[in-house]
LOZAKOL-617090 format. One line per field, with one value per atom (N, C-alpha, C): x negated, y negated, z negated; residue in three letters; residue number from 0. Coordinates in Angstrom, 2 decimals. Layout:
c1 <- (X|...)
c2 <- (Y|...)
c3 <- (Z|...)
r <- (ALA|...)
k <- (NUM|...)
END
This chain:
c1 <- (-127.03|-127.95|-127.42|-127.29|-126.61|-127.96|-127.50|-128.63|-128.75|-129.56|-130.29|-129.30|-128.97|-127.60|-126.36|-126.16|-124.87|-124.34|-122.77|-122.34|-122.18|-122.29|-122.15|-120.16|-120.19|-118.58|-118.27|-116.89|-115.94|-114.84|-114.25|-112.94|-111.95|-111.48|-109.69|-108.68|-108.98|-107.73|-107.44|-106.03|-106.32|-106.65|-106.18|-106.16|-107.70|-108.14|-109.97|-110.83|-110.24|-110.96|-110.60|-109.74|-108.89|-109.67|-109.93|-111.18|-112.30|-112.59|-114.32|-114.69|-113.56|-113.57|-113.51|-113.15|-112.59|-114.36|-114.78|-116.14|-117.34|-117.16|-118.46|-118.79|-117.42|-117.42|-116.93|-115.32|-115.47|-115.49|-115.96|-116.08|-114.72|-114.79|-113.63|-114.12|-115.67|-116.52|-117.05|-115.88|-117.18|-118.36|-118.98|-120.32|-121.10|-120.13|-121.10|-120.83|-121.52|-121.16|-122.21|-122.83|-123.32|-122.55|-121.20|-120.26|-119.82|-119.55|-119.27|-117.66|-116.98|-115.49|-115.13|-114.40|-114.12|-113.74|-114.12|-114.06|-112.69|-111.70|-110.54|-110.05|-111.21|-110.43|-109.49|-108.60|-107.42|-106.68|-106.33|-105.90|-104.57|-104.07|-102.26|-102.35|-101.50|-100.78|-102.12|-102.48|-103.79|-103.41|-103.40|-102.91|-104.21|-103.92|-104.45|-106.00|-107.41|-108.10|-108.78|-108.43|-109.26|-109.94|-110.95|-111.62|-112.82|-113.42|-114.19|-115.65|-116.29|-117.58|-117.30|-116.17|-116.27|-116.08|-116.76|-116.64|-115.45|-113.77|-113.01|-112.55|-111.88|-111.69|-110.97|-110.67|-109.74|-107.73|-108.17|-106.77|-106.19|-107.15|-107.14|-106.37|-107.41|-107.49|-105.42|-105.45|-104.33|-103.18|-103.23|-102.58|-102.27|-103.31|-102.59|-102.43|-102.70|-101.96|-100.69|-100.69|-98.56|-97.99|-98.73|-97.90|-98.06|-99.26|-99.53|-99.77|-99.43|-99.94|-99.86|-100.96|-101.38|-100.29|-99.30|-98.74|-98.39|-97.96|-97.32|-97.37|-95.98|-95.67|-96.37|-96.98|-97.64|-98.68|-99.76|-100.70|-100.66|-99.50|-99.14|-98.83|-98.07|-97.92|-99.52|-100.28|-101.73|-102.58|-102.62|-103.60|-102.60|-101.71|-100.74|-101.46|-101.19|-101.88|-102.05|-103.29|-104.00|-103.47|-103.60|-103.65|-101.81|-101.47|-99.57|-99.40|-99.83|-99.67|-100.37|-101.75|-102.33|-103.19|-102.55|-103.05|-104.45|-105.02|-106.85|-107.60|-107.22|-107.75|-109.21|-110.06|-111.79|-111.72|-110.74|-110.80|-110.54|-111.38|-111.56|-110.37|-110.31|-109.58|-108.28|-107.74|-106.61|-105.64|-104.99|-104.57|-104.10|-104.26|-104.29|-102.57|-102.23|-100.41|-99.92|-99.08|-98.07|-98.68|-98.60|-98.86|-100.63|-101.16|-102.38|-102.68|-101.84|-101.95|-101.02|-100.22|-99.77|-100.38|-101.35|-102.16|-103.05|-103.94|-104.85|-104.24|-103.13|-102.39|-102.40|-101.65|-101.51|-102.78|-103.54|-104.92|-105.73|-105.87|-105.95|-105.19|-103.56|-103.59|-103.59|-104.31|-104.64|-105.75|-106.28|-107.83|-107.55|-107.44|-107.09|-105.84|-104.91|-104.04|-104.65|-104.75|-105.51|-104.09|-104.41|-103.87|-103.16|-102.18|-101.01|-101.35|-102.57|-103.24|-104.36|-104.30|-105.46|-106.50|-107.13|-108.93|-109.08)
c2 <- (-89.24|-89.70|-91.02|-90.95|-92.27|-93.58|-94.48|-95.75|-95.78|-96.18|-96.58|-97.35|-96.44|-98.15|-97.80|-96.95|-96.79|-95.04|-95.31|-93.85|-92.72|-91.72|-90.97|-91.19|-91.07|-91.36|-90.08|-90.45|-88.89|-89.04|-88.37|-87.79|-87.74|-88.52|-88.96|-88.31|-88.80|-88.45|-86.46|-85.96|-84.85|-84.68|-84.95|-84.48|-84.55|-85.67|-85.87|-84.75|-84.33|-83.39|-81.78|-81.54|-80.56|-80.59|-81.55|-81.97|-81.22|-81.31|-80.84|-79.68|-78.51|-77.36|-77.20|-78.06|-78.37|-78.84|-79.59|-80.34|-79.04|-78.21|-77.59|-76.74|-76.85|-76.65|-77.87|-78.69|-80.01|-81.13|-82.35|-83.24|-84.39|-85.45|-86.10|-87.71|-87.74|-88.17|-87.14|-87.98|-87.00|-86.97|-87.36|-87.23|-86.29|-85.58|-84.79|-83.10|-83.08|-82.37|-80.80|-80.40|-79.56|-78.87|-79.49|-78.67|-77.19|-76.07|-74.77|-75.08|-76.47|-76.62|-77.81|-77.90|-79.37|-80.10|-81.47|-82.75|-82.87|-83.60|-84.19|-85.40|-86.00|-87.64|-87.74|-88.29|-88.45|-87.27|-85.95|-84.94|-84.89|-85.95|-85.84|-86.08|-85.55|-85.90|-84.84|-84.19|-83.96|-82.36|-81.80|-80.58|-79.59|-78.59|-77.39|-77.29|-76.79|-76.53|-77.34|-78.93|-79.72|-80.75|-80.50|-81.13|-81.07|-82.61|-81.80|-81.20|-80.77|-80.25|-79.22|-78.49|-77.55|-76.02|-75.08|-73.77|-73.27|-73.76|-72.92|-71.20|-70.45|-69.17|-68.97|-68.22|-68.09|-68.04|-67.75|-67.99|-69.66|-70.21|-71.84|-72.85|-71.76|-72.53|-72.23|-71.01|-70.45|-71.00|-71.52|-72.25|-73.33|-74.21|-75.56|-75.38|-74.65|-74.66|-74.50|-73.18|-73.07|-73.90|-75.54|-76.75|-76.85|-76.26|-76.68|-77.82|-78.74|-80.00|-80.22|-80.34|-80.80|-81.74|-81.99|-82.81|-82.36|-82.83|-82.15|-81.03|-80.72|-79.27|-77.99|-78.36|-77.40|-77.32|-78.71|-77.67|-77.45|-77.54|-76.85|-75.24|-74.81|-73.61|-73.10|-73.88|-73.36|-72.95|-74.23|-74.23|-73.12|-72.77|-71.61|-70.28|-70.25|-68.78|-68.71|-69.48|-69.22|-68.30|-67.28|-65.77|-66.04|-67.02|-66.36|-67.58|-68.45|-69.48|-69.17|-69.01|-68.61|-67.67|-66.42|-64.80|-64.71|-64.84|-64.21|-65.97|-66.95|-67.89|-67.17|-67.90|-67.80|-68.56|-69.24|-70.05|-68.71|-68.98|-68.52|-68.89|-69.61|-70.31|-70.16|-69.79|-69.50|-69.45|-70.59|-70.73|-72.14|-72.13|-73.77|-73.72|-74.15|-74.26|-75.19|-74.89|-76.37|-77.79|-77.30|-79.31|-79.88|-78.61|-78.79|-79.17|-78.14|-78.67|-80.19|-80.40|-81.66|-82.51|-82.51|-83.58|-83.99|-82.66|-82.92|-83.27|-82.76|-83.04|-85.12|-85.18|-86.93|-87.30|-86.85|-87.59|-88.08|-86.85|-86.62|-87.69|-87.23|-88.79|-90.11|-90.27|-92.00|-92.08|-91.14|-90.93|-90.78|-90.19|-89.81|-90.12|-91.28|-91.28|-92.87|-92.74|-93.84|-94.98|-96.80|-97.49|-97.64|-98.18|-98.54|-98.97|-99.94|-100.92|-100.02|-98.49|-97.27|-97.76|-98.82|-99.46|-98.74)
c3 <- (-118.21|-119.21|-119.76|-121.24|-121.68|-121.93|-121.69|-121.80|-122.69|-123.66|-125.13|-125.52|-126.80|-127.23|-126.67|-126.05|-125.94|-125.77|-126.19|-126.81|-125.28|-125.35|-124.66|-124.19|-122.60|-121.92|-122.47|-123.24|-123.54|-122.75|-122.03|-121.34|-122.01|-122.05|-123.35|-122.20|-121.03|-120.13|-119.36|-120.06|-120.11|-118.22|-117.51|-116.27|-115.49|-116.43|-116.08|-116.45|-117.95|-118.43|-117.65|-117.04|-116.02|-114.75|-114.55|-113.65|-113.42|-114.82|-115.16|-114.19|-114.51|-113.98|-112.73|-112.02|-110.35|-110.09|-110.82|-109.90|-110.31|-110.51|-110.19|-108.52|-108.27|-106.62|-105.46|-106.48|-105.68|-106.15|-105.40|-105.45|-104.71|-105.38|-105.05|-104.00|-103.50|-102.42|-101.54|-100.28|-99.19|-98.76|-99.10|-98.75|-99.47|-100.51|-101.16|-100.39|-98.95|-98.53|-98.49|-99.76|-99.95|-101.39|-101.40|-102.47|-101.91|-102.71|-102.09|-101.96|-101.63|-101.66|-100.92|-100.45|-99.58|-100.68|-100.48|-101.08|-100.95|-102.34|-102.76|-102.42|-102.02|-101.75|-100.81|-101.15|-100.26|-100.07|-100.61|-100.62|-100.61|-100.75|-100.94|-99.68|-98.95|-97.61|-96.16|-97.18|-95.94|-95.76|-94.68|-94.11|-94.40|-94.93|-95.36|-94.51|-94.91|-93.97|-92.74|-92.99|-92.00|-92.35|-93.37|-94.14|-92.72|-91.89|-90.46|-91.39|-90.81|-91.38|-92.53|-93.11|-94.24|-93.21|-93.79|-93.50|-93.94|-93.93|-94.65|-94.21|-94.91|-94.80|-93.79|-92.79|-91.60|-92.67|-93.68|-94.38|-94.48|-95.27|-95.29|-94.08|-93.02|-91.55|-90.75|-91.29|-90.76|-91.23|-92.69|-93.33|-93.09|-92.51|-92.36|-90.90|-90.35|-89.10|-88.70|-89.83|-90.24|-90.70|-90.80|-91.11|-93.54|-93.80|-95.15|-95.49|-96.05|-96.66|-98.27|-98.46|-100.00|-100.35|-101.17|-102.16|-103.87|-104.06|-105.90|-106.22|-105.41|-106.20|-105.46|-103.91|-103.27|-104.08|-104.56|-105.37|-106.72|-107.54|-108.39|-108.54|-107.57|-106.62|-106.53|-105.99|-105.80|-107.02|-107.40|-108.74|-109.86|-109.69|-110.62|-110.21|-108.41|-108.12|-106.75|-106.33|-104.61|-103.83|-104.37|-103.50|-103.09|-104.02|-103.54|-102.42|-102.50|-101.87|-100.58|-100.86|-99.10|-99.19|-99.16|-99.43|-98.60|-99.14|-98.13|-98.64|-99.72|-99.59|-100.41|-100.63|-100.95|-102.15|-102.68|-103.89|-105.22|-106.03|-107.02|-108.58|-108.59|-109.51|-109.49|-110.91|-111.16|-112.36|-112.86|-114.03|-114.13|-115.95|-116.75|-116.46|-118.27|-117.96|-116.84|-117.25|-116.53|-117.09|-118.02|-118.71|-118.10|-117.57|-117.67|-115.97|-115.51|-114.27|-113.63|-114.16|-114.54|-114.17|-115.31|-115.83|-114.71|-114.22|-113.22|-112.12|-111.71|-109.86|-110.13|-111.27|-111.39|-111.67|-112.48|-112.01|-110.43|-110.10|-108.69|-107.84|-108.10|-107.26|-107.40|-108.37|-108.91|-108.17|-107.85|-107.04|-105.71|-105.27|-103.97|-102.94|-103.14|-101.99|-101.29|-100.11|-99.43|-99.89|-99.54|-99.87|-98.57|-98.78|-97.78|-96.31|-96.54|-95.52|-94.51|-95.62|-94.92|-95.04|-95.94|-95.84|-97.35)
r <- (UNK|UNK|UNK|UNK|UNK|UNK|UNK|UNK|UNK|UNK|UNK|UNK|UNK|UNK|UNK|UNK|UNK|UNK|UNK|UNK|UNK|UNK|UNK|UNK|UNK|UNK|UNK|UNK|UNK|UNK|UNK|UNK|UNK|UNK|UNK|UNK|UNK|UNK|UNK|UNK|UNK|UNK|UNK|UNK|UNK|UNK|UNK|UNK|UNK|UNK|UNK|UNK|UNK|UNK|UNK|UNK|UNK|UNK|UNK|UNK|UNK|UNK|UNK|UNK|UNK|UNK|UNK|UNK|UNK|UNK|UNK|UNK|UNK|UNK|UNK|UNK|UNK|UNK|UNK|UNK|UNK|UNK|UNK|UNK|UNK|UNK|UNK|UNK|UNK|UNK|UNK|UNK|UNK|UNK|UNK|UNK|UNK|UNK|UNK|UNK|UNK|UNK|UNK|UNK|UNK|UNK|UNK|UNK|UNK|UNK|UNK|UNK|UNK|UNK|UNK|UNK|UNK|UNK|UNK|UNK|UNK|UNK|UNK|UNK|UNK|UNK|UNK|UNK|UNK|UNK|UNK|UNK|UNK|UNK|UNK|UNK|UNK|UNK|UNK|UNK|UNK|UNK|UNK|UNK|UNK|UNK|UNK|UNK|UNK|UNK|UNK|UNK|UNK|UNK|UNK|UNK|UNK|UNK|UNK|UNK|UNK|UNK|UNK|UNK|UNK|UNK|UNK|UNK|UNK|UNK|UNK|UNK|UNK|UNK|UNK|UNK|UNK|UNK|UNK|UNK|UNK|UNK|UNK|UNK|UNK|UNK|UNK|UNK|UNK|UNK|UNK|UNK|UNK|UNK|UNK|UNK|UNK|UNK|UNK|UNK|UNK|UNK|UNK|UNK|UNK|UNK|UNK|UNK|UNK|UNK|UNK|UNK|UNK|UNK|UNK|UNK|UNK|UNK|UNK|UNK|UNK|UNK|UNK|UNK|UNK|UNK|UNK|UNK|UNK|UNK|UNK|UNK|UNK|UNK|UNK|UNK|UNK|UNK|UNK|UNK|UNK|UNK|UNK|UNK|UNK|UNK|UNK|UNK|UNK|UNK|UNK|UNK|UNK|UNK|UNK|UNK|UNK|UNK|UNK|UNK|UNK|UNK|UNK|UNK|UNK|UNK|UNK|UNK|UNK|UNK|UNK|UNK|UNK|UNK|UNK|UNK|UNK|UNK|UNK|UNK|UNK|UNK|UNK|UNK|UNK|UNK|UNK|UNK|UNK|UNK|UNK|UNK|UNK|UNK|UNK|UNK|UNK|UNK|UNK|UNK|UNK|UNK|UNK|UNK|UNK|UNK|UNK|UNK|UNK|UNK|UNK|UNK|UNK|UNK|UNK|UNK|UNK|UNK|UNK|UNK|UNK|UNK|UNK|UNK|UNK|UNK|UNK|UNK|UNK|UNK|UNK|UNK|UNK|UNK|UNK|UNK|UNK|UNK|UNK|UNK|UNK|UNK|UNK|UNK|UNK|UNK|UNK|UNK|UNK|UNK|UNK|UNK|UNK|UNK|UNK|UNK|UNK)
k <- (0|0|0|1|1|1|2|2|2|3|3|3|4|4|4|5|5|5|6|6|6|7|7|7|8|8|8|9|9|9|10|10|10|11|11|11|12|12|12|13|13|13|14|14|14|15|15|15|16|16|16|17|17|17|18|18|18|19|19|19|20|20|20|21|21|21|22|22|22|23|23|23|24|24|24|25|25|25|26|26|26|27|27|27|28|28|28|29|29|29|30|30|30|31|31|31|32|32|32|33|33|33|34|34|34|35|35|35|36|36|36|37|37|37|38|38|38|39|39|39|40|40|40|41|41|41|42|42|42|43|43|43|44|44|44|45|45|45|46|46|46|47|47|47|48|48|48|49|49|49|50|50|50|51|51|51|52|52|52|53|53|53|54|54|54|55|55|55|56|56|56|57|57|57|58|58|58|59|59|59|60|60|60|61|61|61|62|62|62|63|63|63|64|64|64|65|65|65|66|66|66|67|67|67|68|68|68|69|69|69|70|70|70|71|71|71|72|72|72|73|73|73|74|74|74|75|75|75|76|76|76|77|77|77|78|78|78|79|79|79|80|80|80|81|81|81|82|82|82|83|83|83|84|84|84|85|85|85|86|86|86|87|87|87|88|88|88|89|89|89|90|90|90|91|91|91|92|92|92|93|93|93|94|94|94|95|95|95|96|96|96|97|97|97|98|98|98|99|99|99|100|100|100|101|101|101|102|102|102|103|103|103|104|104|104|105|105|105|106|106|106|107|107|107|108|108|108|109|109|109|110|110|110|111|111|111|112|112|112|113|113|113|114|114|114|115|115|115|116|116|116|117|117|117|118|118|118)
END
């Protein structure tokens, strides 16, 4: 809801707007833990399936156990085509070019890689 007097926030940045589509299942705070998707924050460097408290798919789970970890080009690979990357995953989503997924993986990690100091 915009305040009186001021313009409605538009999304200039393409990888934000790449986004949009990602937050109707996740969120990039954990605490929003009634999403149908595990939360993004900090997702670079984080091994497949151990988000604690998410219900993931026995595929997910199996996955990062075989040593998966979220970085670049793995979820480029993903966000291209789930099923090839981790056959039996529950994620729905599947597409958006290259440039598009691009956009969102570097968004993402302007958001999500913890700082050096880990606070």
């Amino acid at each position: 809801m915009a305040l009186a007097g001021s313009e409605p926030r538009t999304l200039t940045d393409a990888g934000e707007r790449a986004f949009q589509r990602c937050a109707a299942c996740h969120s990039l705070r954990p605490d929003d833990v009634a999403m149908p998707a595990p939360h993004l924050k900090d997702v670079f460097g984080r091994r497949a399936g151990t988000v604690p408290g998410f219900a993931y798919s026995d595929a997910m789970r199996a996955a990062g156990q075989r040593g998966l970890v979220w970085d670049g080009p793995t979820l480029d690979r993903y966000l291209a085509d789930p099923e090839a990357v981790v056959p039996g995953t529950a994620m729905p989503y599947q597409g958006g070019s290259a440039a598009e997924r691009a956009a969102l993986i570097d968004w993402l990690a302007g958001r999500t890689v913890l700082p050096r100091n880990g606070m």
